[in-house]
N, C-alpha and C positions, 0 to 999 in steps of 0.2 A: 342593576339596571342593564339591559340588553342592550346591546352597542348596534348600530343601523349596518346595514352592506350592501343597501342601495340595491336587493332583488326586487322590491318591491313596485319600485318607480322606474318608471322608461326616461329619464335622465342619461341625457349628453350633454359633452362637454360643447363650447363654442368651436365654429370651424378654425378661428385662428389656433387655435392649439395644435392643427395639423401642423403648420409651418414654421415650428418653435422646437425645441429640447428641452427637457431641464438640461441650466446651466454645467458646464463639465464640472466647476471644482465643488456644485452643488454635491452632484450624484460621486464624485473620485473623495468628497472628505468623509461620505458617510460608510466607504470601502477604510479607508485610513481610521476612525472611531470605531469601527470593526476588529481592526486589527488591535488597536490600541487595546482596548475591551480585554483580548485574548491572552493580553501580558506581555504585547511587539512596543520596542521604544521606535517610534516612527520619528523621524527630524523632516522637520517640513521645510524644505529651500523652494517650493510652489509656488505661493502666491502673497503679493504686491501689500503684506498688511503690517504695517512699522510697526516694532514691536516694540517701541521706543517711548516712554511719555512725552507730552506737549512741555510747553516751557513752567517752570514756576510759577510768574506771574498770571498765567493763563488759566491753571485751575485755583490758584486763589480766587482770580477773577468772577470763575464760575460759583464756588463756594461763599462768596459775598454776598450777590447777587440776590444765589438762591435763599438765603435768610431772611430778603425785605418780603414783609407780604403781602406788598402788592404788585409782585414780580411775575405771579402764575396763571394772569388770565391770557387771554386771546392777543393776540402781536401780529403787529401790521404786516400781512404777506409781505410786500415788495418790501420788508425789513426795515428794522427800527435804524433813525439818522445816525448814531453813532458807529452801526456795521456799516450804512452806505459808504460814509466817508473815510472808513479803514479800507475798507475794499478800493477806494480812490485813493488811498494812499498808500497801499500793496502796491495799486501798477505804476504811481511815478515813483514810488521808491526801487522797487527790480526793475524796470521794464526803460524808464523814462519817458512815459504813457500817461498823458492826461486823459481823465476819465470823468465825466462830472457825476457826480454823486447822486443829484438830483434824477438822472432819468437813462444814466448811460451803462448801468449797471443794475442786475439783478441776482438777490442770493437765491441758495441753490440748496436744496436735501441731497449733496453729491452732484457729481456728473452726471449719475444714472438718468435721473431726475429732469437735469436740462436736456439729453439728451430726447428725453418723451416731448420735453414743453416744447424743441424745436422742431421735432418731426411735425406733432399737432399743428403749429401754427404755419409754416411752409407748406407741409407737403398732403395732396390730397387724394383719397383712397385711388389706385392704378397709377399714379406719378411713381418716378426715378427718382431714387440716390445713388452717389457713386461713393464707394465702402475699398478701403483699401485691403488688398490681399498679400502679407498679411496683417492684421488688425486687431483692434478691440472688436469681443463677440458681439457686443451689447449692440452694436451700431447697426448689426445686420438683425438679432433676433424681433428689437422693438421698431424696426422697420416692417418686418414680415407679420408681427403681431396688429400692427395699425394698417397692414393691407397696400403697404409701398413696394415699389418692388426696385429689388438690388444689383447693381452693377457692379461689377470688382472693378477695381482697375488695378496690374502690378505694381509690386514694389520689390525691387531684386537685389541681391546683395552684392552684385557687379557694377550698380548703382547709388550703391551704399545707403540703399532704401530709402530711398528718394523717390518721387514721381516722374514717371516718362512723358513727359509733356508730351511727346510727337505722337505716342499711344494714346493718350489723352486727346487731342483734338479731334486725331483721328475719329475717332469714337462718334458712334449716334449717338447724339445730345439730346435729342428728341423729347420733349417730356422730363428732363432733368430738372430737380429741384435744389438739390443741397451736393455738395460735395464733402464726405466727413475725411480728415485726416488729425494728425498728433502728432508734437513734435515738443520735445525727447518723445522718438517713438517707441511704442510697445508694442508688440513683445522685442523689435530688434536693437532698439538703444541706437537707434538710426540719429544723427546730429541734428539740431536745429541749423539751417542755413537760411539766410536772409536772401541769399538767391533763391533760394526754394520758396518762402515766403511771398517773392515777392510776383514770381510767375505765377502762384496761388491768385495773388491781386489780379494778377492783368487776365486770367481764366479766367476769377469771376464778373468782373468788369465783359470781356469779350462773349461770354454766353451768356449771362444775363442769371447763374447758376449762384446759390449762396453759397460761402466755401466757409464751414467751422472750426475750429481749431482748435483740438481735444488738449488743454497744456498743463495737466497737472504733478509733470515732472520737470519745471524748469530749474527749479531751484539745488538740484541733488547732484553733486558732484560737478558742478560747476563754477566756475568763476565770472561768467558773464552770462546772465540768462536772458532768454529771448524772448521774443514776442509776435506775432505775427501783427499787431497793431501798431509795433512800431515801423512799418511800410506805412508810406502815404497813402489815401485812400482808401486806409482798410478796414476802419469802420461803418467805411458807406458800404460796403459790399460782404463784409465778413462776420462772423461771432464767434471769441473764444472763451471756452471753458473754462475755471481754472477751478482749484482746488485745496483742502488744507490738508487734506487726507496725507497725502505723501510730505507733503513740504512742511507740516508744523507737525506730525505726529500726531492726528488727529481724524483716523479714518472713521471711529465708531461715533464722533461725534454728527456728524452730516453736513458739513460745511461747504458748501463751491459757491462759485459765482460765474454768470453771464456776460462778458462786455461785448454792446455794439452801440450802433447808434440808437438816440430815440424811438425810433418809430419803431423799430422792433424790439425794443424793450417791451414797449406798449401791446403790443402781439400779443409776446409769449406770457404778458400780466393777466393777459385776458382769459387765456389758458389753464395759469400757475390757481389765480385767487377760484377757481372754480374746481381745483381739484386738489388742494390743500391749504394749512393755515399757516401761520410764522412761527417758525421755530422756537422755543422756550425761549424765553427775554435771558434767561443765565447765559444760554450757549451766546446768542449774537453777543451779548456784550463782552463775553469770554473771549469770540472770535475776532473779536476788533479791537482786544487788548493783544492777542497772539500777533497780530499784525500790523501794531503800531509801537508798540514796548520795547524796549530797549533790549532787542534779543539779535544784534550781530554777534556777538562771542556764542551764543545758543546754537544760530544756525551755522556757523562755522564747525564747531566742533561735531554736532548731529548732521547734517546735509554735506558733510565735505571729511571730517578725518574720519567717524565713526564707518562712515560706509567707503570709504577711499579703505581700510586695513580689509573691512569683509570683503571688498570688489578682490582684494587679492589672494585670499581665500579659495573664494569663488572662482580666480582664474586657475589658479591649483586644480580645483576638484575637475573644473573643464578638461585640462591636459589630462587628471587622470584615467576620467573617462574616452578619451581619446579622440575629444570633439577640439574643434579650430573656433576660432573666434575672433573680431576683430579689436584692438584692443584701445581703439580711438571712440569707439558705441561710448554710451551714459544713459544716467536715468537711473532707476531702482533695482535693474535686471543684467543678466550677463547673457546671452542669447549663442550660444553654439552650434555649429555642425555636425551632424554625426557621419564617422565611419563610412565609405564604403561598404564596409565588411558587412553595417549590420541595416537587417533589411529595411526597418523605418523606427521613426524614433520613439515609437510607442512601444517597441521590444527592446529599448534601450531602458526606459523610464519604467518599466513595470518588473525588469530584472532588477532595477536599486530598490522598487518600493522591496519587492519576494527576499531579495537574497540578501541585502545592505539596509534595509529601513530606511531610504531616504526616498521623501517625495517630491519631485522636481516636474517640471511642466512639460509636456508632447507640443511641440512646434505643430501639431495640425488644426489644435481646438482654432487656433487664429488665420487659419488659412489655407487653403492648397499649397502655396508658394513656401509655407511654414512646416511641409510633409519630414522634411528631413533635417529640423533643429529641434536642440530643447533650451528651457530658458529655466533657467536659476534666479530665486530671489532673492537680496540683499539684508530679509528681511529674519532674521536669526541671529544671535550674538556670536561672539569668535567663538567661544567655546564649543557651543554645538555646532557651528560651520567646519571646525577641526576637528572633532569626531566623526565626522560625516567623511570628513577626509581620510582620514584614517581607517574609518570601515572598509573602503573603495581600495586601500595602499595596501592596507596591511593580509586583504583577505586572501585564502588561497596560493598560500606563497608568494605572494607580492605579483603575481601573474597580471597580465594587460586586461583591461574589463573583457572582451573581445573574447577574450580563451576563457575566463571564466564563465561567458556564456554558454560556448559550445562546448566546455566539459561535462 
């Protein structure tokens, strides 16, 4: 059968495609499968995907489930009551966060996911968001794709990437709809602060601006994790994200969730049931066993020592490479500076993919502000985070990455 190649048809694509990319670690893994292919051991220290399983109980869960059979038909979008009330019992168990189950919370196929259900129901075609630089990509691509248009605002490492309110007010508000930000931030492992939190409150309260709160790394090398709903009044003004992907080991599952107040639960239902159905009845009930079971010894040893030995790894390979770093950051990621010496960090990260096999992330895919960092993931075991070291230490006579470029 002859395969089509579209000479035939005067076929174009829509205009929003102008204002989009394929994704970076889209089009950089099918460079790295390339390589792979050719006989190169690539070690991927890139990107955010735990390489870890969910808890025990959590895919029995799933495997139970999946044997009744009347388990496999159609499942109530705004999610069956036993997820609701795990999802209400995730935020007062971390957070100290009442949430009611009935209408203050909604599950999610990922953050991706809510991230579309909130543009749609806030923001409409020529409206503002304000997108932090640097950031998650997502927040500015599916903005430009639904025809919002984007504001940066900085976030600086003299500020410990944090937002500058006195830039922020400053700013034409004009037309502003949402404000997105994340804390544990990525890609810098910027700290959650309840002062930052809480001037987030009183912004959107004073502009009248929704302010969401991307939080799917609170759990991960921390001891007290945070919340931005636990500020007073910040369910009448705000919406955060949250997620299992990172915190239960459970990224290809598709698990998040939304919490705000009612009425814009009610929104983005309006949104969600029109443009998908409810997740497999195995997953949500799997999902609301992972976050109600008796999994503190679990996430101690997975969200705190497992990634506390590779964070030190990870800070190894950083000195190696000859980037700085701060070593108060958290979250999944270790975020470094590069060199002087070397001219931006995308000549840094494509001499370890060429000469070292390691793929590691260019601080620009997230931002201008991000031109001269790279960010390392947590998400590899010692073994191969120590080879990767050792590639970098041992090559070329033990020489500084630096001279091994310019030799």
């Amino acid at each position: 059968m002859k395969m089509g190649n579209n000479k035939t048809l005067n076929i174009k694509p829509a205009q929003r495609l102008d204002f989009v990319q394929e994704y970076y670690f889209s089009r950089k893994l099918k460079e790295v499968a390339q390589l792979v292919s050719e006989g190169n051991d690539i070690i991927s220290l890139a990107i955010g995907s735990p390489d870890l399983p969910p808890s025990a109980n959590t895919i029995a869960k799933l495997c139970e489930v999946a044997q009744h059979e009347d388990t496999h038909g159609y499942q109530p979008t705004k999610g069956t009551p036993q997820l609701l009330e795990a999802m209400a019992t995730h935020y007062k168990r971390w957070y100290g966060v009442d949430v009611n189950p009935q209408n203050e919370v909604m599950p999610l196929i990922g953050s991706k996911e809510g991230i579309l259900h909130i543009t749609l129901a806030f923001a409409n075609v020529g409206d503002k968001v304000l997108v932090p630089n640097p950031g998650y990509p997502t927040y500015t691509a599916l903005s430009r794709l639904l025809g919002v248009e984007v504001l940066n605002y900085n976030l600086r490492e003299e500020n410990q990437w944090q937002p500058n309110f006195d830039e922020l007010n400053d700013m034409d508000l004009s037309g502003v709809k949402l404000l997105w930000t994340n804390y544990p931030h990525m890609p810098t492992g910027g700290k959650p602060m309840m002062k930052t939190y809480e001037r987030l409150v009183e912004f959107a309260q004073t502009h009248n601006i929704v302010v969401v709160n991307d939080n799917p790394y609170s759990l991960i090398l921390t001891n007290k994790p945070r919340s931005i709903m636990q500020v007073d009044g910040a369910k009448d003004c705000c919406i955060e994200l949250n997620s299992l992907s990172k915190s239960h080991n459970m990224p290809g599952w598709r698990v998040g969730m939304c919490v705000t107040n009612a009425t814009w639960v009610q929104w983005m239902l309006k949104v969600k049931t029109n443009i998908d159905s409810g997740t497999f009845r195995g997953i949500q009930l799997a999902a609301a066993e992972a976050m109600t079971g008796n999994t503190t010894e679990w996430h101690t040893y997975y969200n705190k020592e497992v990634y506390q030995r590779r964070r030190v790894i990870a800070e190894k390979i950083m000195k190696a490479i000859g980037c700085t770093f701060a070593p108060q950051q958290t979250g999944l990621f270790l975020w470094g500076k590069i060199p002087e010496s070397i001219t931006d960090a995308e000549q840094l990260t494509e001499h370890l993919l060429h000469q070292h096999g390691i793929f590691v992330a260019p601080g620009f895919i997230f931002g201008s502000n991000g031109k001269r960092y790279v960010r390392l993931s947590l998400c590899a075991n010692e073994a191969r985070m120590q080879e990767a070291l050792q590639r970098i230490t041992s090559k070329q006579d033990n020489k500084p990455i630096i001279e091994q470029q310019n030799s």
